[in-house]
Steps between C-alpha positions, in 0.01 A plus 500: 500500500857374638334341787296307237828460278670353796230239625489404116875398427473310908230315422631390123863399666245278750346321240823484285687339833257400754630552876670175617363529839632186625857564399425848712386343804834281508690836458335648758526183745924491416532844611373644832495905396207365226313276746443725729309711248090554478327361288433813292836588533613147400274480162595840420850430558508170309344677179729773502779260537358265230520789255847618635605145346386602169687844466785424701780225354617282814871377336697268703864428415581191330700327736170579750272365262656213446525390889216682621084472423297808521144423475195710449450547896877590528433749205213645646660526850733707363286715278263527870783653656551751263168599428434533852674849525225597318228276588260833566610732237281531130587189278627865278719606774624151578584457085666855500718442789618180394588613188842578491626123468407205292637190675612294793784336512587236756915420516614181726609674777627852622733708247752728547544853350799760496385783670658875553382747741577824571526602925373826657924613460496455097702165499404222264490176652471172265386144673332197403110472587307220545151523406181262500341744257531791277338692230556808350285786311263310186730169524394190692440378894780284554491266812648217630371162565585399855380871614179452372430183623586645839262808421107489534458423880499793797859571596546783341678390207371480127711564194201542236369742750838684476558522145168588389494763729776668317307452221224696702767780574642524126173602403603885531878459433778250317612389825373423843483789760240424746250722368271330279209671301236587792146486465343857552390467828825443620664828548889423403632747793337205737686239316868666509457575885395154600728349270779729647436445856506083422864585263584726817439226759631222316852702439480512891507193596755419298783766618388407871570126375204371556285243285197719330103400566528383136764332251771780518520491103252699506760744622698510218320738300133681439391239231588184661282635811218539314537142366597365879188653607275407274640174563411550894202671445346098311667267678594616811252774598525459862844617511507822248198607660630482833866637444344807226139514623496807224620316204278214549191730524654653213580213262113442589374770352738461138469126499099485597576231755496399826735191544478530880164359449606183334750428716418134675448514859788323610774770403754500249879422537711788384789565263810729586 
């Protein structure tokens, strides 16, 4: 009966606002992490994305608007990016773990928050952080301009990737921790001991001084290596798979995907 529900309310959104495939195609030929996709992939992709549009509210600021076009290929670009994370999951699961937010908002460039963090000996320290995107538990994905126009190729960097994977990991919590709901075949013990070996490594490098197989913020604490990953595990599969062979069969069997396989044949630059 919900399977029959389901197919019901896709195919009256389809007639209601029929798939623009050729604004799709020039999405997918703008941004190399879409064009290397199948073809089943691709259409399923694209669909997913097309109804993303129509739940989600993209919001740029005014001063952006003004200055800056964002057409229906741009729009779905983004959306593509977003729904990829959960390009093989149930159009249910995808809808439930996207849930938690509303909107995204694109600012003109990076913004700056006042942060204060507590160190392992109890003192507070205050300092000025400069993000390229934020959100928090039911309010929106906030990211900046210039980082994603730099985001959607293979060096390991994408900020819609990051921020909706904290969306991924408030799904259980009302703030990122690294520990996202799991399906059930994914025993949790598994997940804190890979995760912990990768947190464990990373923390390594750094106190020997040296530069970390991937972008040390993801050193910095247990949600933001989640989101690094994740990050890694799309667009730069190469390298988290062979730094943390572990986590990338891991991130496998939660995401349902195999990026490695996408992955064009002459190699992807990396991001550190």
């Amino acid at each position: 009966m919900l399977g029959r529900l389901r197919r019901w309310r896709v195919e009256r959104f389809e007639a209601r606002h029929p798939f623009p495939a050729d604004a799709w195609a020039e999405a997918r030929s703008r941004l190399p992490l879409l064009a290397v996709l199948g073809d089943d992939e691709a259409e399923r992709l694209g669909r997913r994305a097309w109804r993303f549009l129509h739940t989600k509210r993209l919001s740029m600021h005014p001063d952006l608007a003004a200055s800056t076009p964002f057409d229906e290929p741009a729009q779905l670009a983004l959306a593509a990016q977003a729904c990829l994370l959960t390009l093989s999951w149930s159009e249910d699961d995808h809808d439930e773990a996207f849930s938690g937010f509303h909107e995204i908002l694109i600012l003109p460039d990076a913004f700056h928050r006042q942060v204060e963090e507590m160190d392992e000996f109890g003192v507070m320290h205050a300092y000025e952080d400069e993000r390229a995107g934020e959100t928090s538990h039911q309010g929106p994905v906030v990211v900046a301009f210039p980082d994603l126009m730099e985001s959607g190729d293979f060096t390991g960097f994408n900020v819609v990737i990051h921020e909706l994977a904290h969306k991924l990991d408030m799904g259980n919590s009302l703030d990122v921790d690294g520990f996202p709901p799991l399906p059930r075949d994914l025993d949790p013990k598994e997940w804190h001991r890979v995760f912990t070996a990768v947190w464990d490594d990373l923390q390594a490098h750094l106190k020997r001084g040296e530069e970390p197989p991937i972008d040390d913020y993801a050193a910095t604490h247990p949600g933001e290596c989640f989101a690094v990953c994740c990050e890694y595990f799309f667009s730069a599969p190469d390298v988290l798979s062979g730094a943390y062979p572990d986590l990338y069969e891991l991130l496998t069997h939660y995401f349902r995907q195999d990026p490695l396989r996408r992955l064009p044949e002459a190699g992807a630059t990396t991001h550190a």
